[in-house]
PQR file of N, CA, C, O and H, with PARSE charges and radii, in Angstrom:
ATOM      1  N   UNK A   1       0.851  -1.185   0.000 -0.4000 1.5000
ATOM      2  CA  UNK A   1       0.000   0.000   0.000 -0.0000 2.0000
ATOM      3  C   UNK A   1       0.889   1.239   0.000  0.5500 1.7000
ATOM      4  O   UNK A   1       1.754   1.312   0.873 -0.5500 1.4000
ATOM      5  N   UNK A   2       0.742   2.382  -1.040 -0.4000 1.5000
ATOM      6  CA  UNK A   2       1.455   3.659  -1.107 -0.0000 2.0000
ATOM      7  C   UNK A   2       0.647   4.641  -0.865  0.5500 1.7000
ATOM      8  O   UNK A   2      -0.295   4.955  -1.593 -0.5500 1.4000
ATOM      9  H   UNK A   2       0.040   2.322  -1.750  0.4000 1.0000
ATOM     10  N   UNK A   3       0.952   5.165   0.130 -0.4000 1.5000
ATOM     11  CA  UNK A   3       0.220   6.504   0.175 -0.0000 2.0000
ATOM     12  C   UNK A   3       0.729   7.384  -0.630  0.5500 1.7000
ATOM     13  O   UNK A   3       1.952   7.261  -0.702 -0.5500 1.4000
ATOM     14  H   UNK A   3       1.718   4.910   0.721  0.4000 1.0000
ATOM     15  N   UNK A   4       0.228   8.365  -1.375 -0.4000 1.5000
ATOM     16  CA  UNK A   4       0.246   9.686  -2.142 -0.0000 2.0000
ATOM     17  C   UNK A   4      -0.323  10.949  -2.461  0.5500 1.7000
ATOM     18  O   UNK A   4      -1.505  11.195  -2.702 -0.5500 1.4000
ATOM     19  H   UNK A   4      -0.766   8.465  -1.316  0.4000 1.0000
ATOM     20  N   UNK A   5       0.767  11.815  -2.433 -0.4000 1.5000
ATOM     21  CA  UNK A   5      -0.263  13.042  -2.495 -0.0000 2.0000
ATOM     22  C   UNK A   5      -1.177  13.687  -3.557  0.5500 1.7000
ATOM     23  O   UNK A   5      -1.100  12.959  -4.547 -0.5500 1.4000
ATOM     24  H   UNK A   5       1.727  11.615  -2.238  0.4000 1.0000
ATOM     25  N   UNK A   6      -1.728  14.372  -3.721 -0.4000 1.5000
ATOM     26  CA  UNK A   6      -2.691  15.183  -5.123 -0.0000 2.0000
ATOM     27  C   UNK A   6      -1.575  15.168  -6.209  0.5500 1.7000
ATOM     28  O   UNK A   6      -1.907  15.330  -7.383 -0.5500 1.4000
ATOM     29  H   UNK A   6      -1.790  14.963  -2.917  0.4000 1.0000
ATOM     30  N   UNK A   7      -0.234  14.975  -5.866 -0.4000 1.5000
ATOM     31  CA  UNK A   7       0.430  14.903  -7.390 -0.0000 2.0000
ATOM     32  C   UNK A   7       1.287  13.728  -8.138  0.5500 1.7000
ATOM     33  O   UNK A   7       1.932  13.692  -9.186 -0.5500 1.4000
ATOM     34  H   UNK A   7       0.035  14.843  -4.912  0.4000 1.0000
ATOM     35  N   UNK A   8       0.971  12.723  -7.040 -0.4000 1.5000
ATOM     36  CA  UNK A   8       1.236  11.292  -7.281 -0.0000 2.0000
ATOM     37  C   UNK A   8       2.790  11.021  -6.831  0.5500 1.7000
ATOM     38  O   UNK A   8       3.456  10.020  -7.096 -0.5500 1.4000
ATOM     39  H   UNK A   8       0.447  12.752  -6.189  0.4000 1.0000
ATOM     40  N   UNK A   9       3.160  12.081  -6.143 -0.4000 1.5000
ATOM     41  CA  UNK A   9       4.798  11.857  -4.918 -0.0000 2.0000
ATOM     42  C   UNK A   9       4.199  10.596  -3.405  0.5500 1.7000
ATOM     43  O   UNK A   9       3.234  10.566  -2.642 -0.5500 1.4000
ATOM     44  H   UNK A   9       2.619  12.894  -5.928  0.4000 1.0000
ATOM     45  N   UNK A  10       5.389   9.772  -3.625 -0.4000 1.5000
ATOM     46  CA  UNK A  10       4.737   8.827  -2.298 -0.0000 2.0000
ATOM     47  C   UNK A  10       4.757   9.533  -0.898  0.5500 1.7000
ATOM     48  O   UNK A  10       5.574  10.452  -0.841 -0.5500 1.4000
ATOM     49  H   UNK A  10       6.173   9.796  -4.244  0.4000 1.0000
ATOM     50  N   UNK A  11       4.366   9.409  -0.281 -0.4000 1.5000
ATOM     51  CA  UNK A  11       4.838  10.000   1.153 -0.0000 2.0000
ATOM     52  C   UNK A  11       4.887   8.694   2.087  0.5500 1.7000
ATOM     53  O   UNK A  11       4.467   7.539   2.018 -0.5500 1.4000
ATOM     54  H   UNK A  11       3.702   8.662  -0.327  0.4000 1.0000
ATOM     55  N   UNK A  12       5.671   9.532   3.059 -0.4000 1.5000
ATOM     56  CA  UNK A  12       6.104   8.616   4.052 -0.0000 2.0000
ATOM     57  C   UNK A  12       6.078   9.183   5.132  0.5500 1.7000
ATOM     58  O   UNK A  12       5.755  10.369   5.198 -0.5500 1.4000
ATOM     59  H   UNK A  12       6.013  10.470   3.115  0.4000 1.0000
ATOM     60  N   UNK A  13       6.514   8.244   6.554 -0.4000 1.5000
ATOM     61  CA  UNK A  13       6.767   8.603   7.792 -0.0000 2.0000
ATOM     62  C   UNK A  13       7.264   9.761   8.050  0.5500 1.7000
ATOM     63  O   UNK A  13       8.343   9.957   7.491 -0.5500 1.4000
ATOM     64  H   UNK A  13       6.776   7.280   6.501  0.4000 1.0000
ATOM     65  N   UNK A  14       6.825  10.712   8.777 -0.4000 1.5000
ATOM     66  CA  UNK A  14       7.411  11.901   8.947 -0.0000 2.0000
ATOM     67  C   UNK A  14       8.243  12.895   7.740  0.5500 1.7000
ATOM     68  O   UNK A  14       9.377  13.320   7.523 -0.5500 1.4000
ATOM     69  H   UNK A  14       5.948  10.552   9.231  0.4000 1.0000
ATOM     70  N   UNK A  15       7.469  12.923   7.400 -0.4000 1.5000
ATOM     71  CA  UNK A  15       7.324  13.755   5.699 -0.0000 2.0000
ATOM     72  C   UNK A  15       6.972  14.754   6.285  0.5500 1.7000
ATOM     73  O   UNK A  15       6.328  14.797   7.333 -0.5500 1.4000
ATOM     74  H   UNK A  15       6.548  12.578   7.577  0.4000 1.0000
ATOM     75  N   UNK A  16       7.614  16.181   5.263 -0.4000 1.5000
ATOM     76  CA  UNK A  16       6.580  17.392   5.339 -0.0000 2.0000
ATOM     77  C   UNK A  16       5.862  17.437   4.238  0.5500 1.7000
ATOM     78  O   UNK A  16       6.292  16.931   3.202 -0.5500 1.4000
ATOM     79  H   UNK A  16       8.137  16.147   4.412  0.4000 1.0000
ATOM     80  N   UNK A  17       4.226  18.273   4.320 -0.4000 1.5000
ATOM     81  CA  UNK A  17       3.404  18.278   3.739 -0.0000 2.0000
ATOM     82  C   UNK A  17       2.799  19.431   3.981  0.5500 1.7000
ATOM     83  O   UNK A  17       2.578  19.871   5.109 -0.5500 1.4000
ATOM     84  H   UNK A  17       3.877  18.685   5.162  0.4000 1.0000
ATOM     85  N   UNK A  18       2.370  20.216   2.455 -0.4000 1.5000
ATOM     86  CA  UNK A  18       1.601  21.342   2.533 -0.0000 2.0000
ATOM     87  C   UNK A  18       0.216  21.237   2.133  0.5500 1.7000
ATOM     88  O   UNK A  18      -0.112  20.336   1.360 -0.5500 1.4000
ATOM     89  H   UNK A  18       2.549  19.859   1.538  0.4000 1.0000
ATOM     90  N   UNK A  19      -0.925  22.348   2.727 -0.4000 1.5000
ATOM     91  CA  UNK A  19      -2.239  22.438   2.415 -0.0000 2.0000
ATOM     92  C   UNK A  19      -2.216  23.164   1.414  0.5500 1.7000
ATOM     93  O   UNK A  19      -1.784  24.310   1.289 -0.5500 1.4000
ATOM     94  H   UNK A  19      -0.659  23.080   3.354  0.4000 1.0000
ATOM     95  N   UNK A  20      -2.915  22.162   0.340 -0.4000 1.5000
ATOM     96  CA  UNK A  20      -2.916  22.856  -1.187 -0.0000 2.0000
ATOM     97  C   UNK A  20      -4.347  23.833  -1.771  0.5500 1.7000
ATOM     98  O   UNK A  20      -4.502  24.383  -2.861 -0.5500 1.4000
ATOM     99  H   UNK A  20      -3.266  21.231   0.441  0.4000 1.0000
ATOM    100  N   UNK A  21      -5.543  23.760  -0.204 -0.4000 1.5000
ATOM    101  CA  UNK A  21      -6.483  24.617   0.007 -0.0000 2.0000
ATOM    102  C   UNK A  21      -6.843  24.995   1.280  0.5500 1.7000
ATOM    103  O   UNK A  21      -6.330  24.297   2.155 -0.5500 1.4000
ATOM    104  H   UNK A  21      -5.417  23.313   0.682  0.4000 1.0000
ATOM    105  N   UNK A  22      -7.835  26.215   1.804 -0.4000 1.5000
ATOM    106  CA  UNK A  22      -8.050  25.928   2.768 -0.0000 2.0000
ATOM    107  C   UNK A  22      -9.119  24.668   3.078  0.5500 1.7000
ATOM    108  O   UNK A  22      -9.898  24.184   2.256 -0.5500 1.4000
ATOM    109  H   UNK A  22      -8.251  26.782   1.093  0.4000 1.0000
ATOM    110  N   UNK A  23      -8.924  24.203   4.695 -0.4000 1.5000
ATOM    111  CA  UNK A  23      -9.932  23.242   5.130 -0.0000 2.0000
ATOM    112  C   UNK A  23     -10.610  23.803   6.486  0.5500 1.7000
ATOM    113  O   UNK A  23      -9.877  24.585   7.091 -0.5500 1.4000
ATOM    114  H   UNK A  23      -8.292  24.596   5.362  0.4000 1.0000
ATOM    115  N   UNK A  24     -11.697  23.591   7.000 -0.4000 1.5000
ATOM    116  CA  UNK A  24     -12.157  23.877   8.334 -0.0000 2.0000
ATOM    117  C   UNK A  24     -11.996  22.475   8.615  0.5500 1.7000
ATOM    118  O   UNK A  24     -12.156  21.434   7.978 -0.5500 1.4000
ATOM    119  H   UNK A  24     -12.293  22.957   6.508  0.4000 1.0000
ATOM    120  N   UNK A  25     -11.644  22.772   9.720 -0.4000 1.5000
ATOM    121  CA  UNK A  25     -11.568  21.412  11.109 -0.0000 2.0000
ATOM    122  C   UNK A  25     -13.383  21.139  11.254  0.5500 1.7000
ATOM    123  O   UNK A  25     -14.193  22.064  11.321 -0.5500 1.4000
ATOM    124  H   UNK A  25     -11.514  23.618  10.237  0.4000 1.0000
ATOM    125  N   UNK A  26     -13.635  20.107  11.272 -0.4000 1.5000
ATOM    126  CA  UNK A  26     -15.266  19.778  11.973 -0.0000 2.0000
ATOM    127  C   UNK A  26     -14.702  19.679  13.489  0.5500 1.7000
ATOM    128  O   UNK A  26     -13.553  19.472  13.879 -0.5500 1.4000
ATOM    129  H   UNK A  26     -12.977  19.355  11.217  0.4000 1.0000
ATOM    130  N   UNK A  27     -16.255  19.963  14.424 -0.4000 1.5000
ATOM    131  CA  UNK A  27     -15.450  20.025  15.735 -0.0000 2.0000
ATOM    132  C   UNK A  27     -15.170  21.401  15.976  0.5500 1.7000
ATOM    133  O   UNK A  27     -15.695  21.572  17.076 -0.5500 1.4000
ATOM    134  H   UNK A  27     -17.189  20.132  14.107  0.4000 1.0000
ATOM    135  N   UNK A  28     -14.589  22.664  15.577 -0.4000 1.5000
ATOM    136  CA  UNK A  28     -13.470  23.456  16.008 -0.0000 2.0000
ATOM    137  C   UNK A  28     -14.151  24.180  14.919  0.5500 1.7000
ATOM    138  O   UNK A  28     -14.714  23.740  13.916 -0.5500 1.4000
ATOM    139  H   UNK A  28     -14.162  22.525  14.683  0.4000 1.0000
ATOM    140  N   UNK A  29     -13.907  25.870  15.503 -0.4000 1.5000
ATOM    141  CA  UNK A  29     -13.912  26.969  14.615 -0.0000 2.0000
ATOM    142  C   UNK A  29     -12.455  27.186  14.119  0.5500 1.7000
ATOM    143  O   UNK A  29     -12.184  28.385  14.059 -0.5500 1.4000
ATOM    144  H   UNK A  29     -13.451  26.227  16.318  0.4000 1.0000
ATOM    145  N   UNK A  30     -11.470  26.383  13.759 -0.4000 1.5000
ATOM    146  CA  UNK A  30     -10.440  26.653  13.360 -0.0000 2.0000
ATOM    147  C   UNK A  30     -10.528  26.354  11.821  0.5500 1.7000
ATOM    148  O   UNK A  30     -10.966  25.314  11.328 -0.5500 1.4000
ATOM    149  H   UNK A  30     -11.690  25.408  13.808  0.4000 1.0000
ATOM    150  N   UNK A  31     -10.016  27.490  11.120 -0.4000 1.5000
ATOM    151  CA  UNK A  31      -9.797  27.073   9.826 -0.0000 2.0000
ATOM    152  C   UNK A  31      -8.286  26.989   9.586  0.5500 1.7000
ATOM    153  O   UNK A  31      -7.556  27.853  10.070 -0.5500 1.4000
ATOM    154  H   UNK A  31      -9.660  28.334  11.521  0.4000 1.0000
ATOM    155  N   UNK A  32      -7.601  25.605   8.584 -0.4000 1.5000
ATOM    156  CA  UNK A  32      -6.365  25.749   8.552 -0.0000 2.0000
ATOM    157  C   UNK A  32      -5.979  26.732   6.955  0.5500 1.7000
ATOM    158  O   UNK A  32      -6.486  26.577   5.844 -0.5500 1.4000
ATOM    159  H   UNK A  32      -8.194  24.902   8.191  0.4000 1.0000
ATOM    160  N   UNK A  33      -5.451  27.224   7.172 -0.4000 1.5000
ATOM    161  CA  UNK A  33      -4.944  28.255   5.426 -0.0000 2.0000
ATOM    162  C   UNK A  33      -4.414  27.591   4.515  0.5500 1.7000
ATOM    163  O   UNK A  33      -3.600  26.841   5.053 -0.5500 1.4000
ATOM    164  H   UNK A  33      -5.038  27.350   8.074  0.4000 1.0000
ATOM    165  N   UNK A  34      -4.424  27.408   3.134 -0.4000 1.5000
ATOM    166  CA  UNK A  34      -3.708  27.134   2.011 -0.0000 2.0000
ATOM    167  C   UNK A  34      -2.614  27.541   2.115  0.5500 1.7000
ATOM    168  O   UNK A  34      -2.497  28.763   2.037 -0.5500 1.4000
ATOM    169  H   UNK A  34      -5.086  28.017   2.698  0.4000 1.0000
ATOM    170  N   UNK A  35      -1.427  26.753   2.319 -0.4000 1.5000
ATOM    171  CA  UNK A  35      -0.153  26.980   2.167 -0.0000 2.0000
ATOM    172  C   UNK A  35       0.272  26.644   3.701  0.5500 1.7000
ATOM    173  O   UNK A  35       1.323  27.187   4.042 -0.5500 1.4000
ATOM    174  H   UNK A  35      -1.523  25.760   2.382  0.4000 1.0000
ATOM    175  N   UNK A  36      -0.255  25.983   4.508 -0.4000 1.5000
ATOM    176  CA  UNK A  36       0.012  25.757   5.973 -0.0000 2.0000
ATOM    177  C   UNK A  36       1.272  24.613   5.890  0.5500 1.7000
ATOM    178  O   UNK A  36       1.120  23.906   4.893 -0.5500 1.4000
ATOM    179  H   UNK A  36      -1.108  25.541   4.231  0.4000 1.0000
ATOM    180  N   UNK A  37       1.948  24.411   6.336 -0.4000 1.5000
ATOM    181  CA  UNK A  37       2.941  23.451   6.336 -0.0000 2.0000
ATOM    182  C   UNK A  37       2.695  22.311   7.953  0.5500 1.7000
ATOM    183  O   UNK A  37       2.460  22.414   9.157 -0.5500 1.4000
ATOM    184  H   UNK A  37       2.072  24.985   7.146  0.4000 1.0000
ATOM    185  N   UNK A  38       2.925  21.390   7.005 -0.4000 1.5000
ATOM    186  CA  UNK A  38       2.322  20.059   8.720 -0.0000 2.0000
ATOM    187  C   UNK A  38       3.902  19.536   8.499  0.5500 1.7000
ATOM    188  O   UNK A  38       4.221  19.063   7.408 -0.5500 1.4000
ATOM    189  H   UNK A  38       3.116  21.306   6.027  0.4000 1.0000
ATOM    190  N   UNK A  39       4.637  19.620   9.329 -0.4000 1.5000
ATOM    191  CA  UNK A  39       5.583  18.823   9.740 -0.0000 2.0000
ATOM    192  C   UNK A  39       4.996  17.064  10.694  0.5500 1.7000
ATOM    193  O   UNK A  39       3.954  16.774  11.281 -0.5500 1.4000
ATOM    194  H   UNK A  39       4.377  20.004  10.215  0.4000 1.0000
ATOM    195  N   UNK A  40       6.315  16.257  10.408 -0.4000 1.5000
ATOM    196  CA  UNK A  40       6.351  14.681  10.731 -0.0000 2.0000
ATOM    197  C   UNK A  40       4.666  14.024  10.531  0.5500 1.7000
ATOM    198  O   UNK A  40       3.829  13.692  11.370 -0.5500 1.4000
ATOM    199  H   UNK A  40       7.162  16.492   9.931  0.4000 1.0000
ATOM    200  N   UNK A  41       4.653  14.024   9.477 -0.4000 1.5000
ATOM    201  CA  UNK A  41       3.241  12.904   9.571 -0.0000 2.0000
ATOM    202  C   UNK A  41       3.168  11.520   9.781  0.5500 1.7000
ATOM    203  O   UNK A  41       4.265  10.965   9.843 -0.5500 1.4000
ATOM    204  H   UNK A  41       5.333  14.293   8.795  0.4000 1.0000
ATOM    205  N   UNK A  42       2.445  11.003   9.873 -0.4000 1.5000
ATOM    206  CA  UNK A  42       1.932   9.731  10.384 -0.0000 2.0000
ATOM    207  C   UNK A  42       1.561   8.848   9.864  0.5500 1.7000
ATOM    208  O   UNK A  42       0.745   8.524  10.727 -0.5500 1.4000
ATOM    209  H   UNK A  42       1.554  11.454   9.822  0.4000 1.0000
ATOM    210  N   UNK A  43       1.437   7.992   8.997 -0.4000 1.5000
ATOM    211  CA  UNK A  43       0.834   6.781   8.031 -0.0000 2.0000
ATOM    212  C   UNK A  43      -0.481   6.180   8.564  0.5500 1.7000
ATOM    213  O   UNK A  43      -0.246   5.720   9.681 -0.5500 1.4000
ATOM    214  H   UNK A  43       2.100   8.255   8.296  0.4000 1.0000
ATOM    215  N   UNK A  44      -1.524   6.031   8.284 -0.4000 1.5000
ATOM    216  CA  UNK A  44      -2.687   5.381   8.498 -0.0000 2.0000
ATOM    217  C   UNK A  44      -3.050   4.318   8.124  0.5500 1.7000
ATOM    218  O   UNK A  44      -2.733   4.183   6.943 -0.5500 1.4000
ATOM    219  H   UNK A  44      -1.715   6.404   7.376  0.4000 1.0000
ATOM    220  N   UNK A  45      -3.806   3.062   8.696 -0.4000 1.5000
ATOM    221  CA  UNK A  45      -4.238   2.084   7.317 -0.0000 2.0000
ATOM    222  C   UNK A  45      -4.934   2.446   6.288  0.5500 1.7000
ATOM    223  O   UNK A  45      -5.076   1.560   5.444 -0.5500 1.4000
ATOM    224  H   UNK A  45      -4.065   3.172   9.656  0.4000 1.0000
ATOM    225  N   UNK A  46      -5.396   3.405   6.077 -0.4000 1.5000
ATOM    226  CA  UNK A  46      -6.213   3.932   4.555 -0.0000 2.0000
ATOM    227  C   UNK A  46      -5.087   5.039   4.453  0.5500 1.7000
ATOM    228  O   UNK A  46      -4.636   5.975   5.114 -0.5500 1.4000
ATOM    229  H   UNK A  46      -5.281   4.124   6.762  0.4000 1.0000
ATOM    230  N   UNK A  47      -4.817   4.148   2.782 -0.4000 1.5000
ATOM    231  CA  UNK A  47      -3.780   4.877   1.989 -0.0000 2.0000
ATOM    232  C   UNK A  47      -4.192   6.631   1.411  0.5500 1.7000
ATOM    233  O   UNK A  47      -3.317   7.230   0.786 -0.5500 1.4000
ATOM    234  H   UNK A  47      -5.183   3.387   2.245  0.4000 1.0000
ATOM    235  N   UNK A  48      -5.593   7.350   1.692 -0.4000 1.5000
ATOM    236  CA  UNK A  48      -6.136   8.214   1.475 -0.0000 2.0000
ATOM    237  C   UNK A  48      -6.344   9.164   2.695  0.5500 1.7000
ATOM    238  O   UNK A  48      -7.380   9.827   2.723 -0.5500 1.4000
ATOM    239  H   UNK A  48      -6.304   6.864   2.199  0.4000 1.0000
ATOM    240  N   UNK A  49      -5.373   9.285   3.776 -0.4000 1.5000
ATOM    241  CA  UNK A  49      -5.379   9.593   5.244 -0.0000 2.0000
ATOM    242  C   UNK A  49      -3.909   9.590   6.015  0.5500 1.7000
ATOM    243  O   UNK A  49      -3.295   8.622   6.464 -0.5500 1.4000
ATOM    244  H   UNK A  49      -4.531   8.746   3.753  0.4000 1.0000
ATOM    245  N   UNK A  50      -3.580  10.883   6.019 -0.4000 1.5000
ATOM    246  CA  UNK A  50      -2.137  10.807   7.094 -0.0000 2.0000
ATOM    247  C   UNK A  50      -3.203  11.577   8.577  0.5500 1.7000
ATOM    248  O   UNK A  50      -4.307  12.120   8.599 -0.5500 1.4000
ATOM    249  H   UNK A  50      -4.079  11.669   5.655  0.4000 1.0000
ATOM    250  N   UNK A  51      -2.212  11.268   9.609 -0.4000 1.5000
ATOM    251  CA  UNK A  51      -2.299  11.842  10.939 -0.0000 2.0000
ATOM    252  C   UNK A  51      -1.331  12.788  10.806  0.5500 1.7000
ATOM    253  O   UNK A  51      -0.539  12.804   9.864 -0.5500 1.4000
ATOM    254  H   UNK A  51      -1.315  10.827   9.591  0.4000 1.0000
ATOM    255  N   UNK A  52      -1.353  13.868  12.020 -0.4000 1.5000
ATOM    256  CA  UNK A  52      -0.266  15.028  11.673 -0.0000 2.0000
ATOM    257  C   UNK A  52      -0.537  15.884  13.224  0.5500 1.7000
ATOM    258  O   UNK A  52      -1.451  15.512  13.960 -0.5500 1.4000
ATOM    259  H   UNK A  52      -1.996  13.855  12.786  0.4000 1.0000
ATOM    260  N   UNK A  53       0.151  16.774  13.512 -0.4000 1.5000
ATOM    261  CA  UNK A  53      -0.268  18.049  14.651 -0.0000 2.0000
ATOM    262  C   UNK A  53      -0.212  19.175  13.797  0.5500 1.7000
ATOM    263  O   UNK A  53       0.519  19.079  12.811 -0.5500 1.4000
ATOM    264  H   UNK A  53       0.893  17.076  12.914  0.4000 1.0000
ATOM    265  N   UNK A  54      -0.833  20.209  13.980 -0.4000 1.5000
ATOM    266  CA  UNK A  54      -0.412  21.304  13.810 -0.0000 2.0000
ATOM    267  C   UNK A  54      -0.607  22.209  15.006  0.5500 1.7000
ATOM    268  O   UNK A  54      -1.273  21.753  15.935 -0.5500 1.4000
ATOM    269  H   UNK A  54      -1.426  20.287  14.781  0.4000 1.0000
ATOM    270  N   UNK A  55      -0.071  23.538  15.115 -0.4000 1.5000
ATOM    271  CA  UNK A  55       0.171  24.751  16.211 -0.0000 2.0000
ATOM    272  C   UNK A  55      -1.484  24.764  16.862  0.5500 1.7000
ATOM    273  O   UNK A  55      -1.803  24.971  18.033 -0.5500 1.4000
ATOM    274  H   UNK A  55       0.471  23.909  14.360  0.4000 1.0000
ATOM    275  N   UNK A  56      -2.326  24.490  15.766 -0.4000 1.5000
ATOM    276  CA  UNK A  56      -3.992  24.729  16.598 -0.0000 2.0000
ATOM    277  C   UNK A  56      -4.481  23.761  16.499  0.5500 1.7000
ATOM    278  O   UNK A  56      -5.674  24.043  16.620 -0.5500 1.4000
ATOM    279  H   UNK A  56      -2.067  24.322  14.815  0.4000 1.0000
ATOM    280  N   UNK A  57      -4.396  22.612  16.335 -0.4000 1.5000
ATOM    281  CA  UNK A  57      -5.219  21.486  16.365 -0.0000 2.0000
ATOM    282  C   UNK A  57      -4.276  19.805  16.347  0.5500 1.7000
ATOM    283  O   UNK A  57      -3.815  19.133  15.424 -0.5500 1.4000
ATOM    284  H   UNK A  57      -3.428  22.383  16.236  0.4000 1.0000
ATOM    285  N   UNK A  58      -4.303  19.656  17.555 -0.4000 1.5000
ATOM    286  CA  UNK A  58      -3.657  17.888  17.945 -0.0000 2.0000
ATOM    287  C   UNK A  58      -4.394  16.599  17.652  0.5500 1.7000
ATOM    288  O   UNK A  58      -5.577  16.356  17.888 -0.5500 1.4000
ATOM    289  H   UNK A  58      -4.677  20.202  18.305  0.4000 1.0000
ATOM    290  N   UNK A  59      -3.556  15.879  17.140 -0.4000 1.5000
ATOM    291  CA  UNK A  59      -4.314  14.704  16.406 -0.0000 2.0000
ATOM    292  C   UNK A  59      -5.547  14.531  15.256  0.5500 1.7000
ATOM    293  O   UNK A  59      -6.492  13.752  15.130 -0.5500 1.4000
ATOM    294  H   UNK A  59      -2.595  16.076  16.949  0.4000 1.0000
ATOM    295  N   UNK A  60      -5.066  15.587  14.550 -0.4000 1.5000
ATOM    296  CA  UNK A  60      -5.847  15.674  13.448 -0.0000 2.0000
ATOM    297  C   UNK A  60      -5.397  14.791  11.901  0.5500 1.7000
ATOM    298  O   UNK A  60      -4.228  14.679  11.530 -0.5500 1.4000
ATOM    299  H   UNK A  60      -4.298  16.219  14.652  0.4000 1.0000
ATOM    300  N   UNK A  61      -6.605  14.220  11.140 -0.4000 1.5000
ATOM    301  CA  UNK A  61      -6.553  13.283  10.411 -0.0000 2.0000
ATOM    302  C   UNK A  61      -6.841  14.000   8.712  0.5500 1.7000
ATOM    303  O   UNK A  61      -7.945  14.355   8.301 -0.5500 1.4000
ATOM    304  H   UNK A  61      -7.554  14.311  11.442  0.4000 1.0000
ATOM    305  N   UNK A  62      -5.852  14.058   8.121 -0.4000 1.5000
ATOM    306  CA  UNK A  62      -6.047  14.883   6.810 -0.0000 2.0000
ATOM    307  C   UNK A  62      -6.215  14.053   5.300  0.5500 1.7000
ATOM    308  O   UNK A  62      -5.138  13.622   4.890 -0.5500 1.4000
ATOM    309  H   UNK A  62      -4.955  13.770   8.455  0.4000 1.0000
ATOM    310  N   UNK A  63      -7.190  13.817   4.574 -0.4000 1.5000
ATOM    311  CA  UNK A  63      -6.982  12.923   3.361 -0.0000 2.0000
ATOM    312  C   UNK A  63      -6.166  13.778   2.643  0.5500 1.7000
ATOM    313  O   UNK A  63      -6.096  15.005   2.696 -0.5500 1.4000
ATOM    314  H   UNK A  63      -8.065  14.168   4.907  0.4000 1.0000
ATOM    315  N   UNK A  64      -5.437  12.825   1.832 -0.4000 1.5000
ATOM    316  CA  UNK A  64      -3.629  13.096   0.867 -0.0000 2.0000
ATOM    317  C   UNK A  64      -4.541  14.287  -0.102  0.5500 1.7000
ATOM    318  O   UNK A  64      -3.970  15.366  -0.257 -0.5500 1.4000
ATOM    319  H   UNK A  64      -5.493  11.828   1.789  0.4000 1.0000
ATOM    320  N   UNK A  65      -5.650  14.151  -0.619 -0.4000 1.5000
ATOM    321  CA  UNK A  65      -5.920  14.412  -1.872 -0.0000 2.0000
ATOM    322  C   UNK A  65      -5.829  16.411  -1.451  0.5500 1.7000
ATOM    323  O   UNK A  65      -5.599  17.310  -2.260 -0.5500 1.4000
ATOM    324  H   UNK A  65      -6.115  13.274  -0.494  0.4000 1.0000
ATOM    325  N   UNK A  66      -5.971  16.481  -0.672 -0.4000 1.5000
ATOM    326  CA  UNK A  66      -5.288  18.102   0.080 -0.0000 2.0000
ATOM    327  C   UNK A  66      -4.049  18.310  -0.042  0.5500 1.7000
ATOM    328  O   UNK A  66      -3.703  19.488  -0.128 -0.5500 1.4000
ATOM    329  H   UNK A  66      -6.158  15.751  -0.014  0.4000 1.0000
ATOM    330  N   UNK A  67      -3.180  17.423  -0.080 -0.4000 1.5000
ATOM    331  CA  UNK A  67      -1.749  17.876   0.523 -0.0000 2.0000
ATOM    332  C   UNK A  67      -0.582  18.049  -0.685  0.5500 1.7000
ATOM    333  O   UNK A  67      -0.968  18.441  -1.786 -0.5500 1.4000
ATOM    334  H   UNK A  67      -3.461  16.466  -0.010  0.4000 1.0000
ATOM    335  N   UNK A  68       0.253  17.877  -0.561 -0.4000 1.5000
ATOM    336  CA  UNK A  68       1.663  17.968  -1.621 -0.0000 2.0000
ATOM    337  C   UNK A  68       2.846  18.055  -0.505  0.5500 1.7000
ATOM    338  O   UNK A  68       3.098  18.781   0.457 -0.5500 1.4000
ATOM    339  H   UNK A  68       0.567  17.559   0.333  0.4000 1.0000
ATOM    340  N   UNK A  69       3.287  17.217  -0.982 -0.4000 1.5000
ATOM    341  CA  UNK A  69       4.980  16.768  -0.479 -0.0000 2.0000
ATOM    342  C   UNK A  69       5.782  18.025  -1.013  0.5500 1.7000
ATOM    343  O   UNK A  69       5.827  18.464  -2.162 -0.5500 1.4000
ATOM    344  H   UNK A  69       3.083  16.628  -1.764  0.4000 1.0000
ATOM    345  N   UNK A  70       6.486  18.546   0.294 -0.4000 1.5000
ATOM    346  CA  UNK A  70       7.383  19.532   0.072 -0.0000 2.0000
ATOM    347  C   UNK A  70       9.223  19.096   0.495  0.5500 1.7000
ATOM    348  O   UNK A  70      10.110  19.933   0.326 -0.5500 1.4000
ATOM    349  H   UNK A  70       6.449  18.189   1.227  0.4000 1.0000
TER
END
């Protein structure tokens, strides 16, 4: 199983990864911005799903089809 991002780069364990739009958190009035950078991500069993932290929101679950490997 390969996980990948919106541009078909594999990602891996503790990869950085950028938000290629904004998203609102469900849960939370936090919106994260286009162009946010998530440092060390996390691998999931669904190849369409990393785990990650960011500065406002812990243990949050992001599908790839958002992101791009930086």
């Amino acid at each position: 199983m390969e996980t990948k991002d919106c541009y078909g780069n594999t990602l891996s364990a503790g990869d950085s990864v950028m938000l290629i739009k904004d998203l609102k958190v469900k849960g939370t009035s936090v919106t994260l911005k286009q162009g946010t950078k998530i440092k060390n991500i996390r691998l999931t069993d669904s190849e369409e799903e990393i785990e990650c932290n960011t500065d406002k929101v812990k243990g949050l679950v992001l599908r790839t089809e958002f992101l791009k490997k930086v």
